[in-house]
MARBA-3410 file (N, C-alpha, C, O; in Angstrom, 1 decimal):
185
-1.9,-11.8,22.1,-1.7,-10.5,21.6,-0.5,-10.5,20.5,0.5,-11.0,20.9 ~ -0.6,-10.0,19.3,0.7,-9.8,18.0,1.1,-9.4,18.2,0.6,-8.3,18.0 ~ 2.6,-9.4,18.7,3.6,-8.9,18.8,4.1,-7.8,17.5,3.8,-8.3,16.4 ~ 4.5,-6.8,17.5,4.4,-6.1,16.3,5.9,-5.2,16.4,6.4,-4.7,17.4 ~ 6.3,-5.3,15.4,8.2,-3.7,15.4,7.6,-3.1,13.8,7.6,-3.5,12.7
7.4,-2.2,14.4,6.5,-1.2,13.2,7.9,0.1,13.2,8.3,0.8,14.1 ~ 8.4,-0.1,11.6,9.7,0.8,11.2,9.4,2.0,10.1,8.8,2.1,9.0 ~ 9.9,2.9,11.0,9.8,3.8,10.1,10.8,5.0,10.0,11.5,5.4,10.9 ~ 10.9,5.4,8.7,12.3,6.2,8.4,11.8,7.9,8.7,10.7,8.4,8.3 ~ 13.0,8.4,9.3,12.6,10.2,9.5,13.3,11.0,8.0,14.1,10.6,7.2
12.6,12.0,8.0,13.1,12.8,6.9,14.4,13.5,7.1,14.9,13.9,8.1 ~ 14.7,13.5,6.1,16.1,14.3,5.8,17.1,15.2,4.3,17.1,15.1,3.1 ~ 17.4,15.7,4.8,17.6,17.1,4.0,18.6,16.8,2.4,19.8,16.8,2.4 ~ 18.0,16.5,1.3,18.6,15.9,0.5,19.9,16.9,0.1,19.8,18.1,0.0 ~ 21.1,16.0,-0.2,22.1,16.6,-0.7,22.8,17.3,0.7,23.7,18.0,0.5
22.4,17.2,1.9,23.2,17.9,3.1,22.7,16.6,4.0,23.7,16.8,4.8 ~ 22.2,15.7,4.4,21.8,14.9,5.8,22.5,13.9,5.0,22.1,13.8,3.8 ~ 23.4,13.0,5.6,24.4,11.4,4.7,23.7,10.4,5.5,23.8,9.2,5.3 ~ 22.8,10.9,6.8,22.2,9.6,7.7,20.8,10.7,8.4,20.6,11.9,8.7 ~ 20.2,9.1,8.2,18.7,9.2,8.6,18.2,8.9,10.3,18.9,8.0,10.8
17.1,9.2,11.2,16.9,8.4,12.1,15.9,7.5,11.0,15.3,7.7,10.0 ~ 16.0,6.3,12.1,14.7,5.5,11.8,14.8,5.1,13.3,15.7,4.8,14.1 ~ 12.8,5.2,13.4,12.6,4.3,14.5,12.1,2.9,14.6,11.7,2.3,13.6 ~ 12.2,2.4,15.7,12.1,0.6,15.2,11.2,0.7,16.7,11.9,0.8,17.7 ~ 9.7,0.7,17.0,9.1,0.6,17.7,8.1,-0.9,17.9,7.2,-1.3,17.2
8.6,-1.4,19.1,8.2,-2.6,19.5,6.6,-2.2,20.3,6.4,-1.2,21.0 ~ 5.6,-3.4,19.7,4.3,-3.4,20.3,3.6,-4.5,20.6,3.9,-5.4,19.8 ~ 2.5,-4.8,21.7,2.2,-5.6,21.6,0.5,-5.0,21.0,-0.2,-4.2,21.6 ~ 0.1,-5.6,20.0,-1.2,-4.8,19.8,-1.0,-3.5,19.3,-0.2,-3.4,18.4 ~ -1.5,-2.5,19.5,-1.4,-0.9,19.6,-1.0,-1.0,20.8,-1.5,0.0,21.3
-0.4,-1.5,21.6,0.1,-0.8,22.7,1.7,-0.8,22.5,2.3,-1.8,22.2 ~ 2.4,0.5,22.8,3.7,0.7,22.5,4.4,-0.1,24.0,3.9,0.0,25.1 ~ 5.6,-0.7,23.5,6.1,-1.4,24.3,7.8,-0.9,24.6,8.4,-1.0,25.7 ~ 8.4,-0.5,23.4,9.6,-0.1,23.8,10.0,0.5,22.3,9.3,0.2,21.3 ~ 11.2,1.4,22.4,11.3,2.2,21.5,13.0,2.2,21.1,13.8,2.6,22.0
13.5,1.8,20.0,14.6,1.5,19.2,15.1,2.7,18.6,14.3,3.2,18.0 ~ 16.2,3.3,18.7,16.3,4.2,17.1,17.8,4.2,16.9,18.7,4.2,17.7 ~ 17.8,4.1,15.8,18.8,4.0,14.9,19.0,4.7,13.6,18.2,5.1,12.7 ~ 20.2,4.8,13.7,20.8,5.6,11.8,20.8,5.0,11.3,21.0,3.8,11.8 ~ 20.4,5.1,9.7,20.5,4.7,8.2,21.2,5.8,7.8,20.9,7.0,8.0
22.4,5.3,7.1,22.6,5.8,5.3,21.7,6.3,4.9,20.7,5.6,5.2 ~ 21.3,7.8,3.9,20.4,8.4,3.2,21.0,7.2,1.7,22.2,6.9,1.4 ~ 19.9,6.9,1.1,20.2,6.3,-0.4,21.1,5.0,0.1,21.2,4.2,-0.9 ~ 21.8,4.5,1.1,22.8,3.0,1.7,21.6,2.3,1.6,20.4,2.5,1.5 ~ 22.7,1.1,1.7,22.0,-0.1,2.0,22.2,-0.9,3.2,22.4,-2.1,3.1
22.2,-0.3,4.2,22.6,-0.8,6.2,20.9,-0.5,6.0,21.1,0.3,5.2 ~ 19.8,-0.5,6.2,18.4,-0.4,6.5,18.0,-1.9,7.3,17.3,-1.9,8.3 ~ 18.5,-3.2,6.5,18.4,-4.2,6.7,19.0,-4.5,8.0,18.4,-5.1,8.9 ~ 20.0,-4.1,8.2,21.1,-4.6,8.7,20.6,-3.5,10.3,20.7,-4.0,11.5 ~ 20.1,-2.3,9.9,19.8,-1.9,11.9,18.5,-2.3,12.1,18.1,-2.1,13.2
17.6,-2.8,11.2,16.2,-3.9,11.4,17.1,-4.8,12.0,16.9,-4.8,13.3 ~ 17.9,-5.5,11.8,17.7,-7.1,12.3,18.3,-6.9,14.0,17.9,-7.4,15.0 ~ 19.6,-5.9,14.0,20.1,-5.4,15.2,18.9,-4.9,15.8,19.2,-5.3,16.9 ~ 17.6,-4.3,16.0,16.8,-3.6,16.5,15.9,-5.1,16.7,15.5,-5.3,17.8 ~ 15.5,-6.0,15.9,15.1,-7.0,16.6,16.0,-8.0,17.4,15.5,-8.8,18.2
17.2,-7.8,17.3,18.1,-8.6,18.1,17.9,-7.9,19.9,17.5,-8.4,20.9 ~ 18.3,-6.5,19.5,18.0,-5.9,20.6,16.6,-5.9,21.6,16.7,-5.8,22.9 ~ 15.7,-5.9,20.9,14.7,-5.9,21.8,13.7,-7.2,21.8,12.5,-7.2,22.1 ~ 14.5,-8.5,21.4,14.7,-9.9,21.5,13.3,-9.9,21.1,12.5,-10.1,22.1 ~ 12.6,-9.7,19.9,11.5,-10.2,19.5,11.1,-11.3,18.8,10.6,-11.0,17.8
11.2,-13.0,19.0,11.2,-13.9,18.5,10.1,-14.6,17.7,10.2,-15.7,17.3 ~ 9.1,-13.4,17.6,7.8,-14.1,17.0,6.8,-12.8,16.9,6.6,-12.0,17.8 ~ 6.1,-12.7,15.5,5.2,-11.6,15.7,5.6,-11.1,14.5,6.2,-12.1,13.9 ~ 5.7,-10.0,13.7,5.2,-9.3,12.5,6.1,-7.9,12.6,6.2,-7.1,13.5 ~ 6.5,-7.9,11.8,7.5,-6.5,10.8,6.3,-6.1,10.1,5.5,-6.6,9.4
6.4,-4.6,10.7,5.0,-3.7,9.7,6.1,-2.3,9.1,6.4,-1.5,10.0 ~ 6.4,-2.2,8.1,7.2,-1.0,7.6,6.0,0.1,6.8,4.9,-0.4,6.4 ~ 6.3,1.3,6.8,5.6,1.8,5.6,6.2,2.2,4.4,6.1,3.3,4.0 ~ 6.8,1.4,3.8,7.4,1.3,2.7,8.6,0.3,2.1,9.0,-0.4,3.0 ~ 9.0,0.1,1.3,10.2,-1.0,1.6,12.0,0.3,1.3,13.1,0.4,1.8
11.4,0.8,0.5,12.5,2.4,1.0,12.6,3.1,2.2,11.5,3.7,2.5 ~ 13.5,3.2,2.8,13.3,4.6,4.2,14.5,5.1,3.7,15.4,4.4,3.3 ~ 14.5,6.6,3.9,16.1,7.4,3.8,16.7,7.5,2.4,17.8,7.3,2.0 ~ 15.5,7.8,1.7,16.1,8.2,0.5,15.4,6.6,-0.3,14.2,6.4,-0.2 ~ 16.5,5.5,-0.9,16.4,4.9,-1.3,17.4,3.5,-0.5,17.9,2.6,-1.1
17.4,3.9,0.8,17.8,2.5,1.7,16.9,1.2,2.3,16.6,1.0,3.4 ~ 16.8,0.5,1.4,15.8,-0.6,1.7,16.0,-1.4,2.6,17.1,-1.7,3.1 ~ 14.5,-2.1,3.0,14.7,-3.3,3.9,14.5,-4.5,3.1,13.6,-4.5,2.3 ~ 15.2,-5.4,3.4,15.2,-6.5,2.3,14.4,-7.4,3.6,14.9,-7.9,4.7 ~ 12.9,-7.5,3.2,12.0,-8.7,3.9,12.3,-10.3,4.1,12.2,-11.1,5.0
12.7,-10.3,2.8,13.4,-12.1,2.5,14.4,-12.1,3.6,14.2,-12.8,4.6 ~ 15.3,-11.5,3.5,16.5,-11.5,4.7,15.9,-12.1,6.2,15.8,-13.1,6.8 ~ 15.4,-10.7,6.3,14.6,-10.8,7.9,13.9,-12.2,7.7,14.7,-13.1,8.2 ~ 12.7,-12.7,7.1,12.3,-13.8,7.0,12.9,-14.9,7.3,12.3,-15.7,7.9 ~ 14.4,-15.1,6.7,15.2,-16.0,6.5,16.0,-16.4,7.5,16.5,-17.5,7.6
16.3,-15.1,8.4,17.2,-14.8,9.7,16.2,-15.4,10.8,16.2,-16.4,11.3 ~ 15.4,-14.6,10.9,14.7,-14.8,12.1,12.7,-15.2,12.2,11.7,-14.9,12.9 ~ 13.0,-15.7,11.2,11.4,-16.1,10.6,10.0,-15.4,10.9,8.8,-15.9,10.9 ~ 10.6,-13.7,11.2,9.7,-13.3,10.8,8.6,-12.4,9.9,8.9,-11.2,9.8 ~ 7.4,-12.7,9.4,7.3,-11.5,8.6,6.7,-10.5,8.4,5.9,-10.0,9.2
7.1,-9.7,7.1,6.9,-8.0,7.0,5.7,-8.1,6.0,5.4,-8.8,5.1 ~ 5.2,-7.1,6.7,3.7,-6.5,6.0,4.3,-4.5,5.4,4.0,-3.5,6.1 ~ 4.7,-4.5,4.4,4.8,-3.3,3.7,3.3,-2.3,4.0,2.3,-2.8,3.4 ~ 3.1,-1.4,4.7,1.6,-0.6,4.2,1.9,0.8,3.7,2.4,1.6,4.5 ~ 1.5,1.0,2.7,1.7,1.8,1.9,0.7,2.7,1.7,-0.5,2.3,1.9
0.8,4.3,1.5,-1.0,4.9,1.5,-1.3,5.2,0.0,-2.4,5.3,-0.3 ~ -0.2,5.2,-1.1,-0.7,4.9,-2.1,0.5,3.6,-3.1,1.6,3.1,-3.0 ~ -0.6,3.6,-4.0,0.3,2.7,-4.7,1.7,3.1,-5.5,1.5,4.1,-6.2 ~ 2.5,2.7,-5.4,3.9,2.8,-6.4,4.1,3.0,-7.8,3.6,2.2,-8.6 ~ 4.5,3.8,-8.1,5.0,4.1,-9.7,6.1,3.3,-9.8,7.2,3.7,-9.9
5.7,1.9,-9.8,6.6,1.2,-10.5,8.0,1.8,-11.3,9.2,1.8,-11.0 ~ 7.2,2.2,-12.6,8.1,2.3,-13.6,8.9,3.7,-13.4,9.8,4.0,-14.3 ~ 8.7,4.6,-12.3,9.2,5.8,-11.9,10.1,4.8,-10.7,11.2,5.1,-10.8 ~ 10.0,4.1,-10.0,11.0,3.5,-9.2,11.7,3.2,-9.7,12.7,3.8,-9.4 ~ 11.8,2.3,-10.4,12.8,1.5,-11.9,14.0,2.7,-12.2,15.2,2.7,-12.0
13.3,3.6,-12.9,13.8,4.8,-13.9,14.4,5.8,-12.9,14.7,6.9,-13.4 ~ 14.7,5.7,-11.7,15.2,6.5,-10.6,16.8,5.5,-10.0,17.9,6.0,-9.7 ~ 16.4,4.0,-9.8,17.0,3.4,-9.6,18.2,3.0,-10.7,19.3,2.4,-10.5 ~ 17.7,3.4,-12.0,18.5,2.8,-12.9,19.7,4.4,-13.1,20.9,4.3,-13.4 ~ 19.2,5.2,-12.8,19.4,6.2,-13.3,20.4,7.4,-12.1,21.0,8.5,-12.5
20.5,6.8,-10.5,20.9,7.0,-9.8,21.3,6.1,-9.0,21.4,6.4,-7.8 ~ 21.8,4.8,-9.5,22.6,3.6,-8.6,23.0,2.3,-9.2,22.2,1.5,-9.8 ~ 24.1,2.3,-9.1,25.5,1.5,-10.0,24.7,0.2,-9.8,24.6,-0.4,-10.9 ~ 24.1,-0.4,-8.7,23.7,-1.5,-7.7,22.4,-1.4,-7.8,21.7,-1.7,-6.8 ~ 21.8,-0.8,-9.4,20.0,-1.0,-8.9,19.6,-2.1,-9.3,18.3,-2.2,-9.3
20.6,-3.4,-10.0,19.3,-4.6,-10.1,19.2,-5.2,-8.6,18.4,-6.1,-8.3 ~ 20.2,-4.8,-7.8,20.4,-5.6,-6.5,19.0,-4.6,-5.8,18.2,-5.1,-5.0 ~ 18.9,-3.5,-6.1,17.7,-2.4,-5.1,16.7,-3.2,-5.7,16.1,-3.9,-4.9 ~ 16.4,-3.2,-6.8,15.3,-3.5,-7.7,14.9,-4.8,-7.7,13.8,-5.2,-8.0 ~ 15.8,-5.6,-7.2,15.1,-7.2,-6.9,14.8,-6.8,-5.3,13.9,-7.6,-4.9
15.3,-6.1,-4.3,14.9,-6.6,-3.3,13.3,-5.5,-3.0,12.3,-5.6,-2.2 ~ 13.8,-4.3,-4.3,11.8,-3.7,-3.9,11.1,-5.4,-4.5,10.7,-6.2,-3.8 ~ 11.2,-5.4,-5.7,10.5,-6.8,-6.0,10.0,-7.9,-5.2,8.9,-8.3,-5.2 ~ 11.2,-8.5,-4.4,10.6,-9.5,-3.8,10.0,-8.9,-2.2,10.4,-9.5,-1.1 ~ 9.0,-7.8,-2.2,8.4,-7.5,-0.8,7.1,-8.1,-1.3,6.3,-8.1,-0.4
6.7,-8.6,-2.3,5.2,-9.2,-2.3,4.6,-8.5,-3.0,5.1,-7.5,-3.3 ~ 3.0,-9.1,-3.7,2.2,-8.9,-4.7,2.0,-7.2,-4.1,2.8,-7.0,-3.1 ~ 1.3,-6.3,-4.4,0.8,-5.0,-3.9,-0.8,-6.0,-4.4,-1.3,-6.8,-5.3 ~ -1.1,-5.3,-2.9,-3.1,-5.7,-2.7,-3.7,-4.2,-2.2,-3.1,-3.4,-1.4 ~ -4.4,-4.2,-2.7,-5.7,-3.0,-2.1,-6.7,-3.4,-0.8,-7.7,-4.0,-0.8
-6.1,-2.7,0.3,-7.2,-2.8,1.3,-8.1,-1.8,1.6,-7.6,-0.7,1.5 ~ -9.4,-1.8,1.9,-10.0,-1.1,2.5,-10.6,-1.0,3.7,-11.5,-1.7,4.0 ~ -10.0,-0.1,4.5,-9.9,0.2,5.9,-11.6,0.3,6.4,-12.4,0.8,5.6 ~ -12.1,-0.1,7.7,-13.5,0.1,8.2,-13.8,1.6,8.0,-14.9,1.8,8.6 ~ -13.4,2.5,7.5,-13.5,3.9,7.4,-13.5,4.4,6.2,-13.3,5.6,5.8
-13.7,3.1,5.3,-13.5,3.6,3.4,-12.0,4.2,3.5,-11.8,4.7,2.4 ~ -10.9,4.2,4.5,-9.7,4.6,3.7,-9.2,3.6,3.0,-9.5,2.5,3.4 ~ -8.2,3.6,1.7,-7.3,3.1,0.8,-6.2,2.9,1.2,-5.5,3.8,0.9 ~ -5.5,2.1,1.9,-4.2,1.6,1.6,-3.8,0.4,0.8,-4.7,-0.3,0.5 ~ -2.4,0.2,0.6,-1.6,-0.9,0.0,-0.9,-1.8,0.7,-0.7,-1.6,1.8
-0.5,-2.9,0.0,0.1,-3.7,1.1,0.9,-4.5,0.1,0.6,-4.9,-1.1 ~ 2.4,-4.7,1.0,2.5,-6.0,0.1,3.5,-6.9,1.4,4.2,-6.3,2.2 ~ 3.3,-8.1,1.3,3.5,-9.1,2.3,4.5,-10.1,2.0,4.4,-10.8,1.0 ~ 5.6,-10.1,3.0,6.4,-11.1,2.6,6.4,-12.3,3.8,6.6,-11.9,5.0 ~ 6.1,-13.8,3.6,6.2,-14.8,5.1,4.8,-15.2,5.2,4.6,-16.4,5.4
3.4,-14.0,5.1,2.5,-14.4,5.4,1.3,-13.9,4.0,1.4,-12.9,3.3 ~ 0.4,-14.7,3.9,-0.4,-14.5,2.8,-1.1,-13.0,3.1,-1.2,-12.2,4.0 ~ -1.6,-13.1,2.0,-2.6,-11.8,1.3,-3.5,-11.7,2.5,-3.3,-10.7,3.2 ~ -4.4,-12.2,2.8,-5.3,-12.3,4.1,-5.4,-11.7,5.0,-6.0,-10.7,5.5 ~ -3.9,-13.0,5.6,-3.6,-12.5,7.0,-3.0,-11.7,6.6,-2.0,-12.4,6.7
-2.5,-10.5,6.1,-1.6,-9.3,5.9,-3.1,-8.3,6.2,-3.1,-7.4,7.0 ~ -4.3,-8.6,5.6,-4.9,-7.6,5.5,-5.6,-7.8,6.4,-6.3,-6.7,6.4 ~ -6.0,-8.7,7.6,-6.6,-8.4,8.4,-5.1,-8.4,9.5,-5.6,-8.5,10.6 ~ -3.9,-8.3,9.7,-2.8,-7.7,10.4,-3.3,-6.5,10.7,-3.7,-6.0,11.8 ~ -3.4,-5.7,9.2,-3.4,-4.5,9.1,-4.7,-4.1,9.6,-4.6,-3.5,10.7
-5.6,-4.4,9.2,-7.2,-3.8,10.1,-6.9,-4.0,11.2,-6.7,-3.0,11.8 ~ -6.7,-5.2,11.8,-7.0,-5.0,13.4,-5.7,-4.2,13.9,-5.6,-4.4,15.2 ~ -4.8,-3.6,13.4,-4.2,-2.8,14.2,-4.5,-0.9,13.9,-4.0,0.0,14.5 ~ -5.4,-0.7,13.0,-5.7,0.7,12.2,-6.8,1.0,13.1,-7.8,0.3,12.9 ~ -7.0,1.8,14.0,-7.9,2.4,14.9,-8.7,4.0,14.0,-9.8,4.3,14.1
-7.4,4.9,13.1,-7.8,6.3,12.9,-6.8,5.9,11.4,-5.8,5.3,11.4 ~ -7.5,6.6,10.4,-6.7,6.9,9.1,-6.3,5.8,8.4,-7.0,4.7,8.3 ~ -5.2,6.0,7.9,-4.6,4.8,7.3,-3.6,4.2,7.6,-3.4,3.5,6.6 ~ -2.6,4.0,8.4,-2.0,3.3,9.1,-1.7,2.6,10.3,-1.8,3.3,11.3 ~ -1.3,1.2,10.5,-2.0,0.9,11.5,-0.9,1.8,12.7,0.3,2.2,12.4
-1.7,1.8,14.0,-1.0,2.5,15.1,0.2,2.4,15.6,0.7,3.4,16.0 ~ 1.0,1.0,15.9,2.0,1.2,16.0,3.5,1.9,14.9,4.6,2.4,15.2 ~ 2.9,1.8,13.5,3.7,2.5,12.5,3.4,4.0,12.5,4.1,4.8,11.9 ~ 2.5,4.2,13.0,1.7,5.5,12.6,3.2,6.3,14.0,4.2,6.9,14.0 ~ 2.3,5.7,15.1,3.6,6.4,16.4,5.1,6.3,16.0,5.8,7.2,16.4
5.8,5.2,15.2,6.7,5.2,15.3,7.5,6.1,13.9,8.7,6.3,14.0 ~ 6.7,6.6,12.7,6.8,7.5,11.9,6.7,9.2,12.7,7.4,10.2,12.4 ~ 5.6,9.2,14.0,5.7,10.6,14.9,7.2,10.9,15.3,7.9,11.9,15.5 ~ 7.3,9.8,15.4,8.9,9.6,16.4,9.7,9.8,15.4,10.3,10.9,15.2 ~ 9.9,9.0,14.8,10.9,9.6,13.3,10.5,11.1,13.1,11.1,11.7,14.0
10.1,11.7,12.7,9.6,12.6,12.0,10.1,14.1,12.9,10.6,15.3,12.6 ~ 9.9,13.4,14.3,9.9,14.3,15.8,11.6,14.7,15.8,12.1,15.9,15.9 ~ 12.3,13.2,15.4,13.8,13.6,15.8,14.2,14.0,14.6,15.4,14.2,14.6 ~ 13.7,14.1,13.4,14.1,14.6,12.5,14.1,16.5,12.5,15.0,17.2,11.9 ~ 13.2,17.0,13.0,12.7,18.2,13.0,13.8,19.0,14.1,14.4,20.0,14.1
13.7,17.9,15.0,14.6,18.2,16.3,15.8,18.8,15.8,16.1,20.0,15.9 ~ 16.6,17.5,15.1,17.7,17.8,15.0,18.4,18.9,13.3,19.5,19.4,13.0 ~ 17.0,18.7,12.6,17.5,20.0,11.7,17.2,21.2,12.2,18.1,22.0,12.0 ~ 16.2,21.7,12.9,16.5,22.9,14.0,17.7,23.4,14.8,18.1,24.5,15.2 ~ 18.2,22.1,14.9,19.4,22.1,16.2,20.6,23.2,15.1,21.7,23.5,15.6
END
């Protein structure tokens, strides 16, 4: 069974929220196995850094990083090479549509002192590929550790409904959940 920590960042109130949840939901398969959460910096660059504590924590030594995006929290990235490099293992980006590159660029240049450092590490998450899901949906993908392939059959055999596969899909509910929570509060 593939072991899976599918990450995903909660929403937050620009110009008033300075930290984000993200959840870091460990799986084996679609089946949820235990549940991580942690703050990010809105726009920081700590995103990397509570990924690798969130796999330290729930001692995952083998198996696949599924994010939906390589930004969560504004513009706080996870740098995949890192993870790769640390703990060998890797991230499959799934994306539901493709990136405006040159609107990434022009945001980054334009709102951070440190964007060739943001801008090489969106860069090195992998080629973007077009999958299509058993249901004719569109997503994107880009893969760092493991080829074009196996990224895209990662991604089908974990996508049951829509376009993401299930453990990202629950752990974006969960973001999203304590995000609502706590701007209500």
């Amino acid at each position: 069974m593939l072991r899976v920590l599918a990450v995903e960042g909660g929403s937050f109130r620009k110009g008033v929220d300075r930290r984000a949840p993200a959840a870091f939901l460990f799986a084996e398969g679609i089946r949820p196995r235990r549940l991580i959460v942690k703050w990010v910096e809105v726009d920081g660059l700590d995103a990397t850094e509570r990924l690798k504590e969130a796999i330290r924590e729930g001692g995952m030594e083998e198996g696949v990083v599924i994010a939906g995006s390589v930004p969560i929290a504004g513009f706080n990235l996870i740098d995949a090479k890192e993870v790769l490099r640390e703990f060998g293992l890797p991230t499959v980006f799934v994306l539901r549509e493709a990136p405006d590159r040159d609107a990434v660029r022009a945001a980054l240049i334009k709102h951070f002192k440190d964007w060739e450092r943001r801008l090489e590490i969106i860069e090195g998450a992998g080629q973007l590929a077009e999958v299509v899901l058993a249901e004719g949906e569109i997503v994107y993908i880009e893969a760092v550790g493991m080829g074009e392939d196996e990224a895209k059959r990662v991604v089908e055999g974990l996508t049951i409904f829509g376009k993401l596969p299930e453990p990202l899909r629950l752990a974006r509910m969960v973001a999203r959940a304590i995000s609502r929570a706590i701007s209500s509060a």
